[in-house]
MDTraj code that builds the backbone (N, CA, C; nanometers):
import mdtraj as md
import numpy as np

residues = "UNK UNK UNK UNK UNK UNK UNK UNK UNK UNK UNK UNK UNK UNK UNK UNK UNK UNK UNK UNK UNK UNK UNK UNK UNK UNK UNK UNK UNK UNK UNK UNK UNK UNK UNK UNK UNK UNK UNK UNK UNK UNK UNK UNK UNK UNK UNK UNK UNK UNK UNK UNK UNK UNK UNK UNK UNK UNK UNK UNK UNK UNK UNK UNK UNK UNK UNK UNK UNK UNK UNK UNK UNK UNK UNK UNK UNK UNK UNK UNK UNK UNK UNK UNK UNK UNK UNK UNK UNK UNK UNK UNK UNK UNK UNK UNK UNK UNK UNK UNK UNK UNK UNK UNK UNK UNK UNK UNK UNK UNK UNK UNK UNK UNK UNK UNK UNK UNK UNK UNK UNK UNK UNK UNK UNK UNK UNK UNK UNK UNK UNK UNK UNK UNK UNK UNK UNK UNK UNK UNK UNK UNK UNK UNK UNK UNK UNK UNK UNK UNK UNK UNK UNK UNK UNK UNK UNK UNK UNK UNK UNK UNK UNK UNK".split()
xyz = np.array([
    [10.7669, 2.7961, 19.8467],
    [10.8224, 2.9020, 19.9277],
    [10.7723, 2.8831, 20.0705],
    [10.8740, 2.8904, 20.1391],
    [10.7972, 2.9047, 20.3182],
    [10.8662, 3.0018, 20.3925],
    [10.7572, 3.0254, 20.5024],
    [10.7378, 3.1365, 20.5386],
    [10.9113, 3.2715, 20.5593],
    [10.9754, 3.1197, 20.6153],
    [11.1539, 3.1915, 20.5914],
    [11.1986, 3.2372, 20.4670],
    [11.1602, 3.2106, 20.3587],
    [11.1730, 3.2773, 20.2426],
    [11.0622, 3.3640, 20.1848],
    [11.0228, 3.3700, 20.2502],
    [10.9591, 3.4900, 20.2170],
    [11.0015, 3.6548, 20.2118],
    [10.9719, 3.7403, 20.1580],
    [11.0410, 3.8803, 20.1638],
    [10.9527, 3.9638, 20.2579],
    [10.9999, 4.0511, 20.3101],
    [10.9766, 4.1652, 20.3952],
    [10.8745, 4.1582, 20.4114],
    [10.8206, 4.2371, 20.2186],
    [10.6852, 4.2756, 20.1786],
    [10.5723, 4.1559, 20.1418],
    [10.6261, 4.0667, 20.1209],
    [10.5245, 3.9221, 20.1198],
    [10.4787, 3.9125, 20.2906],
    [10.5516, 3.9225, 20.3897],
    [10.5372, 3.9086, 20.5394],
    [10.4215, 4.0150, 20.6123],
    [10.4446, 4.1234, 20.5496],
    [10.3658, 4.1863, 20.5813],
    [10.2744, 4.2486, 20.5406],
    [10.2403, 4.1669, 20.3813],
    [10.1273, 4.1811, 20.3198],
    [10.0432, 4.0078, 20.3922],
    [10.1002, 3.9151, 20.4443],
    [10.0396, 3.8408, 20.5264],
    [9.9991, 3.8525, 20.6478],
    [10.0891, 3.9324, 20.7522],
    [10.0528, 3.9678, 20.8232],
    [9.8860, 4.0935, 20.8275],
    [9.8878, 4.2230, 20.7271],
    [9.8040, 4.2824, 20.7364],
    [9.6732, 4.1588, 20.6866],
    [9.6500, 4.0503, 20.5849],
    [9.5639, 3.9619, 20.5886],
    [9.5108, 3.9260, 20.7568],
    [9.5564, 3.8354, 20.7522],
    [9.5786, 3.8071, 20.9308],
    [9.5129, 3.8726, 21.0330],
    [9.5248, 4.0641, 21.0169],
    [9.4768, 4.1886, 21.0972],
    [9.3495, 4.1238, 21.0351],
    [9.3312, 4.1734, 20.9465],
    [9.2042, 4.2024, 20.8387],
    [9.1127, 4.0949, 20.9133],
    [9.1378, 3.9810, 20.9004],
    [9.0512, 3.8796, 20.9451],
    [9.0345, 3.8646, 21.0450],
    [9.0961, 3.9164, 21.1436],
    [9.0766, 3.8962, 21.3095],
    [8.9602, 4.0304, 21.3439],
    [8.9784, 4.1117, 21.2854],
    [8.9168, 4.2833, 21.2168],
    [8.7682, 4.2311, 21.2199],
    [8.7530, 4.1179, 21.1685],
    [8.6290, 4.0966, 21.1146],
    [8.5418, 4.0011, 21.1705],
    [8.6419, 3.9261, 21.2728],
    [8.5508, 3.8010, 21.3893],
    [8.5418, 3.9165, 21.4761],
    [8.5902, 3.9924, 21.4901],
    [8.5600, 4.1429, 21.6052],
    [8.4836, 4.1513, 21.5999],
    [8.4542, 4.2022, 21.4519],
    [8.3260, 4.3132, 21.4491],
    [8.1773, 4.2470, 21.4084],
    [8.1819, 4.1506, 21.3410],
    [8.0659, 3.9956, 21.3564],
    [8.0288, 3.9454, 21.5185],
    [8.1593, 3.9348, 21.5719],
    [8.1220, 3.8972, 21.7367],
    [8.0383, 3.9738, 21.7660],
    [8.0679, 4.1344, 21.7746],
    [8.0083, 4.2658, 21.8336],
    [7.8483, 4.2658, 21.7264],
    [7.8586, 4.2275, 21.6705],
    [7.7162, 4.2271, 21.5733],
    [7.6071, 4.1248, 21.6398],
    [7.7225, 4.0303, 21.6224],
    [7.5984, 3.9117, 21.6722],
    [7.5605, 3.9224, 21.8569],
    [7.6433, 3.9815, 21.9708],
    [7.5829, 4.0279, 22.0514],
    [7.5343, 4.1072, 22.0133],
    [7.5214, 4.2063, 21.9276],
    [7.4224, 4.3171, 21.9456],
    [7.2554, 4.2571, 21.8877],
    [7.2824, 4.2003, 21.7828],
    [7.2027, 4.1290, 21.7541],
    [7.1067, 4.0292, 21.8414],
    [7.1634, 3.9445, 21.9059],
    [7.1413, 3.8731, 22.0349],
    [7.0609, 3.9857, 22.1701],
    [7.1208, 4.0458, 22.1654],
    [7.0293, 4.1881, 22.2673],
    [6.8987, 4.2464, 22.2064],
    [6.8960, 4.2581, 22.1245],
    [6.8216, 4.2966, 22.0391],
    [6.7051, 4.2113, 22.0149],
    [6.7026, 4.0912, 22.0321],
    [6.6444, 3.9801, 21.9994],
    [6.5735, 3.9276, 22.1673],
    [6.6061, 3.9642, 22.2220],
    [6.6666, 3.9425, 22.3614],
    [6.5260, 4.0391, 22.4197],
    [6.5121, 4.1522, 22.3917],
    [6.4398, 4.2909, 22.3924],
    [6.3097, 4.3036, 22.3583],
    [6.2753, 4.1722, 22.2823],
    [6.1355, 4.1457, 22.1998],
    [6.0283, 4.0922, 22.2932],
    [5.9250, 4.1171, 22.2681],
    [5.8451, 4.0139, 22.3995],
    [5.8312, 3.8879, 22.2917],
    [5.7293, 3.7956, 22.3695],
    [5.7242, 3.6536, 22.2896],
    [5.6569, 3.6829, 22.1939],
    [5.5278, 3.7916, 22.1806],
    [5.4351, 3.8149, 22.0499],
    [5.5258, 3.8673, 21.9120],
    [5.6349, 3.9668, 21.9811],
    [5.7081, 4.0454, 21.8508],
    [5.7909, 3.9708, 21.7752],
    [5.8533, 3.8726, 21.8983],
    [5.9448, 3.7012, 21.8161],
    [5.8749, 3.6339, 21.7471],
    [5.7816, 3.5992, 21.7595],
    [5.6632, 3.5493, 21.6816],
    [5.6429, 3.6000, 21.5092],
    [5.6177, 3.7382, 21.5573],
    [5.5542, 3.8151, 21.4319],
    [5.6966, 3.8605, 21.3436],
    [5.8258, 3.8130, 21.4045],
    [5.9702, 3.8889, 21.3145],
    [6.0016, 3.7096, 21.2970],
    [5.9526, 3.6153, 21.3345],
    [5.9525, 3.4623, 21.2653],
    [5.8728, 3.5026, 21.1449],
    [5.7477, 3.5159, 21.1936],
    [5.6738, 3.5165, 21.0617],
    [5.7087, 3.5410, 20.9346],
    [5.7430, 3.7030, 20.9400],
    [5.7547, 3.7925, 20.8740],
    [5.8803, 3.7321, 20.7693],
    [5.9875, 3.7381, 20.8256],
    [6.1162, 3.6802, 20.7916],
    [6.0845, 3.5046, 20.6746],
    [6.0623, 3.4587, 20.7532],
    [5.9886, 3.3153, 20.6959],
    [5.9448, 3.3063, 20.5867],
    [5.7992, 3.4300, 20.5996],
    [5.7049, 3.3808, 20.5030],
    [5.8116, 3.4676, 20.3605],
    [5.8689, 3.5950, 20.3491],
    [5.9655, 3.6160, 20.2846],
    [6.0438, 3.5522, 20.2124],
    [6.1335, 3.4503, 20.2826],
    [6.1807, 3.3221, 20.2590],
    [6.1119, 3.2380, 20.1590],
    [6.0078, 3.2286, 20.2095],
    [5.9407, 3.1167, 20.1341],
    [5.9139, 3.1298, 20.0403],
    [5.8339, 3.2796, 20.0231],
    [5.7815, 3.3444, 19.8760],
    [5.9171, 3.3370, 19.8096],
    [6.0431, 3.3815, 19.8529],
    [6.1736, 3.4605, 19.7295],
    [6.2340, 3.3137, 19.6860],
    [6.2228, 3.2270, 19.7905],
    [6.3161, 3.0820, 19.7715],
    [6.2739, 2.9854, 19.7154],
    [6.1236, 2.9481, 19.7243],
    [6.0613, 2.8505, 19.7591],
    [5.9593, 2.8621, 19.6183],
    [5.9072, 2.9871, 19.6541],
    [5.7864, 3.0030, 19.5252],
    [5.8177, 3.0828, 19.4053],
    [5.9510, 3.1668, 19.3992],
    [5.9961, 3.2409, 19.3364],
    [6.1332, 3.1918, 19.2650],
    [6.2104, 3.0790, 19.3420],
    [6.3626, 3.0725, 19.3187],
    [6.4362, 3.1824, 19.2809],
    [6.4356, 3.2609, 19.3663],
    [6.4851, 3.3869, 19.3836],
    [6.7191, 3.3874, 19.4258],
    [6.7268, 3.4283, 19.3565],
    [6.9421, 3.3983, 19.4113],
    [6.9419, 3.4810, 19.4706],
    [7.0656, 3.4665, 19.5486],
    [7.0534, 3.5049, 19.7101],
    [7.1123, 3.6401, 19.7246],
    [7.1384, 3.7269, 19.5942],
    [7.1105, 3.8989, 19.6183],
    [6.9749, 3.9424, 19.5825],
    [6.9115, 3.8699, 19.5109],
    [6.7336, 3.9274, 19.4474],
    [6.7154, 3.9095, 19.6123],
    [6.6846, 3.7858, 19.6995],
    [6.6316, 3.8071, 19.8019],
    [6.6729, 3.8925, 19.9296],
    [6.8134, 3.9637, 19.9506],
    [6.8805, 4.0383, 20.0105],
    [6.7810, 4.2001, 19.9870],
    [6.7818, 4.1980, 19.8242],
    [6.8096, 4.3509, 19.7919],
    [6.6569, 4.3868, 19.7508],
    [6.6035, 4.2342, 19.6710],
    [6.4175, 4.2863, 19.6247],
    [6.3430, 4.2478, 19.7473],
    [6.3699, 4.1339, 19.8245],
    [6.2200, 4.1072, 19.9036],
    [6.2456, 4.1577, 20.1014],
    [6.3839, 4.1617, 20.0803],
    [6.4446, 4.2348, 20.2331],
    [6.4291, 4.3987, 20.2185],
    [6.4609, 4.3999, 20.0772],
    [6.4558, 4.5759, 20.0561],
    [6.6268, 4.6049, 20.1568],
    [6.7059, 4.5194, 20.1329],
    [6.8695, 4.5939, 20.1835],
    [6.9324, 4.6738, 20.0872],
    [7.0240, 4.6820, 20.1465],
    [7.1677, 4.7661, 20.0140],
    [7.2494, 4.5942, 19.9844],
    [7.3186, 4.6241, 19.9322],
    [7.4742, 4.5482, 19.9064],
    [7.5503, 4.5245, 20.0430],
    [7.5479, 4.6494, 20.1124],
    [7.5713, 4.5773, 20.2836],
    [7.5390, 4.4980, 20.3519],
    [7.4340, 4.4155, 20.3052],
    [7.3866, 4.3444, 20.3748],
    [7.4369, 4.1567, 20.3107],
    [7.5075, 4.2044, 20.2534],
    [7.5497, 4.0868, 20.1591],
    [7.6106, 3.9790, 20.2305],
    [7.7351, 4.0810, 20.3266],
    [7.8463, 3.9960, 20.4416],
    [7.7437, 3.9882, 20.5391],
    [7.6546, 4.0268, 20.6137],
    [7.5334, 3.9898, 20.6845],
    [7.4890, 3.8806, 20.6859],
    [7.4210, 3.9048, 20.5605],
    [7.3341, 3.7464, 20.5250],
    [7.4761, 3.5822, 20.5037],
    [7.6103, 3.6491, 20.4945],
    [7.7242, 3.5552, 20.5097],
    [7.7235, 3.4716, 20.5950],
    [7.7443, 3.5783, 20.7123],
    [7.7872, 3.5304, 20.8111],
    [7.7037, 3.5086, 20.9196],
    [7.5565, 3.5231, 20.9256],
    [7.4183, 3.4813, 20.9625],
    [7.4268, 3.3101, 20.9367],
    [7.4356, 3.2717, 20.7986],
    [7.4510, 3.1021, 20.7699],
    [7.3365, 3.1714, 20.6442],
    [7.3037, 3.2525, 20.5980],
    [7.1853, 3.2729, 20.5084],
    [7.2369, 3.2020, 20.3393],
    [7.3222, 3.2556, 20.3424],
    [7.3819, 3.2237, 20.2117],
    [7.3586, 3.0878, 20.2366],
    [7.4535, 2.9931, 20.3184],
    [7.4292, 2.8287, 20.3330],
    [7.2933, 2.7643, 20.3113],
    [7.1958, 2.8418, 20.3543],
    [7.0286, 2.7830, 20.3858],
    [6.9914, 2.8100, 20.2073],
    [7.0388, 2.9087, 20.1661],
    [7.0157, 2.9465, 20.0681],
    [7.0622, 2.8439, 19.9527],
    [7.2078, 2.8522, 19.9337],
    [7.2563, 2.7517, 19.8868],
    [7.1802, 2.6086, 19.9154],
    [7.1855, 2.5659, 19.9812],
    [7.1404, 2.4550, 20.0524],
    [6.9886, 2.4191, 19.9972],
    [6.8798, 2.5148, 19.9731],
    [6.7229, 2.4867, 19.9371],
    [6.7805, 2.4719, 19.7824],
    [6.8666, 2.5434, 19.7084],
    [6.8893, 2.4718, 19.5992],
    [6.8988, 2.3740, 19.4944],
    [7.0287, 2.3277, 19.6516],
    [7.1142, 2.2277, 19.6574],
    [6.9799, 2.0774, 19.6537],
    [6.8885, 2.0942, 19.7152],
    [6.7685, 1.9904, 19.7504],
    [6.7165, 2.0178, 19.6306],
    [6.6438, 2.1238, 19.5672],
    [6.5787, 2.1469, 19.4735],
    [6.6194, 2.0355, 19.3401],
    [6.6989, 2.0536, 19.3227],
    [6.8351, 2.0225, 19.2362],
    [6.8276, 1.8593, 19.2340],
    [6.8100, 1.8151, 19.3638],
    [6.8380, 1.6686, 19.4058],
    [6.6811, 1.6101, 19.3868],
    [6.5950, 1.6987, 19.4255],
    [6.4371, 1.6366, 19.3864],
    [6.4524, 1.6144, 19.2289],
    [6.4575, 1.6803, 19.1315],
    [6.4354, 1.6826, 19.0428],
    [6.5539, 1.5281, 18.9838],
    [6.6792, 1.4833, 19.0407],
    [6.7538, 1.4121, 18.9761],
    [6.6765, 1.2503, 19.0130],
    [6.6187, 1.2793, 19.1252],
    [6.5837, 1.1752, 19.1888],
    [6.4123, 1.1139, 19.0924],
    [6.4127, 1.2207, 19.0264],
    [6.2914, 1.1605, 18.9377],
    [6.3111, 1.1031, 18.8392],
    [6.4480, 1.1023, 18.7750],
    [6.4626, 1.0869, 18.6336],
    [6.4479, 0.9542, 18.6247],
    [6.4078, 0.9198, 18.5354],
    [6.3559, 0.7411, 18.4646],
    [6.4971, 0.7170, 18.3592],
    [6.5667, 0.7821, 18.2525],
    [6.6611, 0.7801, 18.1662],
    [6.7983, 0.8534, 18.2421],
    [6.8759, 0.7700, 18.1714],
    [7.0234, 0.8048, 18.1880],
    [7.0440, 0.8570, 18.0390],
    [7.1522, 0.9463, 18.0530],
    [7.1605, 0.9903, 17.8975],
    [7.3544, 1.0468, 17.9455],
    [7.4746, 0.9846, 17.8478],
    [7.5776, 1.0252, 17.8505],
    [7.5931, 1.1050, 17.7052],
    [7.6512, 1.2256, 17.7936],
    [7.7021, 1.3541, 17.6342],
    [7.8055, 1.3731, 17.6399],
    [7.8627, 1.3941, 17.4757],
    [7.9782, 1.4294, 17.4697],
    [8.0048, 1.5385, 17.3522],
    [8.0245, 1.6238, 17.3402],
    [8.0390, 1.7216, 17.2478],
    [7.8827, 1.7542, 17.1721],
    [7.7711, 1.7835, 17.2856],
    [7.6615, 1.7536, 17.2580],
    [7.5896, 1.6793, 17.1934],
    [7.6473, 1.5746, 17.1706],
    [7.5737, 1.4627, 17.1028],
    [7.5662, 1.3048, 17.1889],
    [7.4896, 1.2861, 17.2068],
    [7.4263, 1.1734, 17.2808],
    [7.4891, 0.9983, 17.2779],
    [7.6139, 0.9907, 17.3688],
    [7.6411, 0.8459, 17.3014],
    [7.6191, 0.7699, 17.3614],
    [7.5458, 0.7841, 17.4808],
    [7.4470, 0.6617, 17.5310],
    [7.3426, 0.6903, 17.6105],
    [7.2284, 0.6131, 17.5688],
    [7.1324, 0.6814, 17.6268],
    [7.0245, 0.5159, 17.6819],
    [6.9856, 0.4977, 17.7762],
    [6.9174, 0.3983, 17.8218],
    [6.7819, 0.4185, 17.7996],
    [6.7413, 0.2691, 17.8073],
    [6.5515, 0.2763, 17.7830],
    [6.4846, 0.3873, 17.9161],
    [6.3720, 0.4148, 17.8325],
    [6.3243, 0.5185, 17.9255],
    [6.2602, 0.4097, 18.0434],
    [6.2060, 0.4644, 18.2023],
    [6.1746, 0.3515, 18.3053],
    [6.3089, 0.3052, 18.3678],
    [6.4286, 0.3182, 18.3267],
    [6.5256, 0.2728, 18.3978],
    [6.5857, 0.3594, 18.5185],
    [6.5276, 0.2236, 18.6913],
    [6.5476, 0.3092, 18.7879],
    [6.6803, 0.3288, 18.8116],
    [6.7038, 0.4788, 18.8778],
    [6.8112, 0.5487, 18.8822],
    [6.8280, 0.5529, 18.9952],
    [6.8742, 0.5340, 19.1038],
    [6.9250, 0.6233, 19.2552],
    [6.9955, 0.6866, 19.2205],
    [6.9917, 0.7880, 19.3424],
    [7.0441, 0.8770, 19.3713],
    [7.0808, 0.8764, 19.5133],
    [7.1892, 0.8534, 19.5869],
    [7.1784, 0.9205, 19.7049],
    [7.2788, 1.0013, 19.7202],
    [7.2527, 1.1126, 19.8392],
    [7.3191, 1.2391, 19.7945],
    [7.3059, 1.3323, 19.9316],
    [7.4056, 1.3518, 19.9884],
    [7.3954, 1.4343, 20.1134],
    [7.5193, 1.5257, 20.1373],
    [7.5459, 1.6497, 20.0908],
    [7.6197, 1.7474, 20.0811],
    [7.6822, 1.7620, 20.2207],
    [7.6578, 1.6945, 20.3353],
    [7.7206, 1.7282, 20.4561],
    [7.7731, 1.5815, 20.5045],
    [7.7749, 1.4957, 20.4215],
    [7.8631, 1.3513, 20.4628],
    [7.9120, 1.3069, 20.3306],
    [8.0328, 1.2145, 20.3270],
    [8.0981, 1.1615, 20.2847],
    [8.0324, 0.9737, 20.2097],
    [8.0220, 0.9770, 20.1216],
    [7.9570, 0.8716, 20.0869],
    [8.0628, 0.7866, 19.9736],
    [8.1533, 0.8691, 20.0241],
    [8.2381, 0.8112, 19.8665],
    [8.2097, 0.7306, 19.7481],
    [8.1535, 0.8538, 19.7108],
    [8.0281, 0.8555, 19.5845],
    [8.1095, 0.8497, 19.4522],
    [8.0345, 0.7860, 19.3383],
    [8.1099, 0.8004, 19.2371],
    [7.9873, 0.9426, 19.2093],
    [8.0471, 0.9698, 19.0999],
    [7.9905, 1.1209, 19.0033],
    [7.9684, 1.0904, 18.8778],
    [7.8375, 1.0547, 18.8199],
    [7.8032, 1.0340, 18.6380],
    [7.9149, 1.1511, 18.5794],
    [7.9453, 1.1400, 18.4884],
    [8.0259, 1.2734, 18.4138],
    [7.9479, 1.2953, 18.2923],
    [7.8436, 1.3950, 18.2813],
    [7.7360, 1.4067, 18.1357],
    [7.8326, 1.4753, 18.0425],
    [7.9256, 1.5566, 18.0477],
    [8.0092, 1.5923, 17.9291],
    [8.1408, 1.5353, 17.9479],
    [8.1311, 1.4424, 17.8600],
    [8.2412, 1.3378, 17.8490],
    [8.3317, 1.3643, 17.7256],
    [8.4321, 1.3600, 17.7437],
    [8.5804, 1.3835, 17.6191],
    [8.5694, 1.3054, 17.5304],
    [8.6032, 1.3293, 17.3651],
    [8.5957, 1.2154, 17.2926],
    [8.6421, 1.1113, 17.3011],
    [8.7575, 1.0892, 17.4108],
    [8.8477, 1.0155, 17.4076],
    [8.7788, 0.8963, 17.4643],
    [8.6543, 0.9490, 17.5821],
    [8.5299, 0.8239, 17.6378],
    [8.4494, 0.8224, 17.5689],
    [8.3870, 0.8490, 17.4421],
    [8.3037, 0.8872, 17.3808],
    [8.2782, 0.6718, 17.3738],
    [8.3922, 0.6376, 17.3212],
    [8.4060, 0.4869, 17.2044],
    [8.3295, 0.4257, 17.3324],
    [8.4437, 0.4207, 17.4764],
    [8.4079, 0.3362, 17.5781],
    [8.2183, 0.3426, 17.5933],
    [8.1454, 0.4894, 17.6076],
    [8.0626, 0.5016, 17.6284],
    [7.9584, 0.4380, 17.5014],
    [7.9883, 0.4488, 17.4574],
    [7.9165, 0.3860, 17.3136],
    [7.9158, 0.2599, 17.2986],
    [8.0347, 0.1646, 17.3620],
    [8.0070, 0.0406, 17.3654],
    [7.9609, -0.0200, 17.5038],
    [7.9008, 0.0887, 17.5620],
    [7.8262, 0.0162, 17.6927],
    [7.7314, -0.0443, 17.6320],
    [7.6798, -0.1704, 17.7216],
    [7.5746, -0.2046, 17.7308],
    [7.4762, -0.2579, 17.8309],
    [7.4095, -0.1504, 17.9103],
    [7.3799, -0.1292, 18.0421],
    [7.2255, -0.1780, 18.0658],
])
top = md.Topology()
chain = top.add_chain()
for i, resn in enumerate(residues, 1):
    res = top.add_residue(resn, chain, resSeq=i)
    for name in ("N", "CA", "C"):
        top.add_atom(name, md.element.get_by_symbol(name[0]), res)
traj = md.Trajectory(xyz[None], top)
């Protein structure tokens, strides 16, 4: 369907989208200057001590806690649920995501065994000591292949007659 075929009410249920979202770089713009003033207003000791503060938070909910990213909004910020599109559109969620995202990658980057599954059962599995790379960077293009650990029966045979 394009946009000429579209009906009345499809048009201007796109159009009110459209409002909605322009609605909302408004009122984020107007946030983040206010925010920016605000920040702006601090002497160098109080920037200091709202780094700190903020940080060491961080560190405890993310870092020492693996805390998901409403526990740290709502238990260690002490917010509401309002603060949800906040921490959005701040980049918090991303940083958040993102310490995961590494977490995730330390741990793959240790493994000594490869192990392929398929209907939970194990149809190939390599000597343990066998080095693995990994490389892995969520913000470039490496045109990477992807292991697939739950594999269809249909690869089950292929995988079973590896010999790696």
């Amino acid at each position: 369907m394009t946009i000429g075929q579209m009906t009345d009410k499809q048009k201007s249920g796109l159009d009110a989208l459209l409002d909605m979202g322009n609605m909302f770089d408004e009122m984020f713009s107007e946030y983040h200057a206010e925010a920016e003033k605000f920040w702006n207003s601090l002497t160098e000791d109080q920037k200091m001590q709202a780094f700190y503060w903020v940080t060491s938070r961080i560190n405890k909910a993310e870092i020492q806690n693996n805390s998901s990213y409403r526990m740290v909004l709502y238990e260690y910020f002490g917010f509401d649920p309002s603060s949800y599109m906040i921490g959005m559109e701040s980049g918090y969620m991303a940083i958040h995501n993102a310490l995961h995202d590494g977490e995730a990658m330390m741990e793959m980057q240790q493994a000594d065994q490869l192990v392929v599954r398929c209907d939970g059962e194990d149809v190939y599995v390599s000597e343990p000591g066998v080095e693995i790379e990994y490389d892995y960077n969520p913000y470039k293009d490496y045109n990477r292949k992807v292991a697939v650990i739950n594999v269809t029966p249909v690869h089950k045979k292929v995988y079973s007659s590896l010999d790696l």
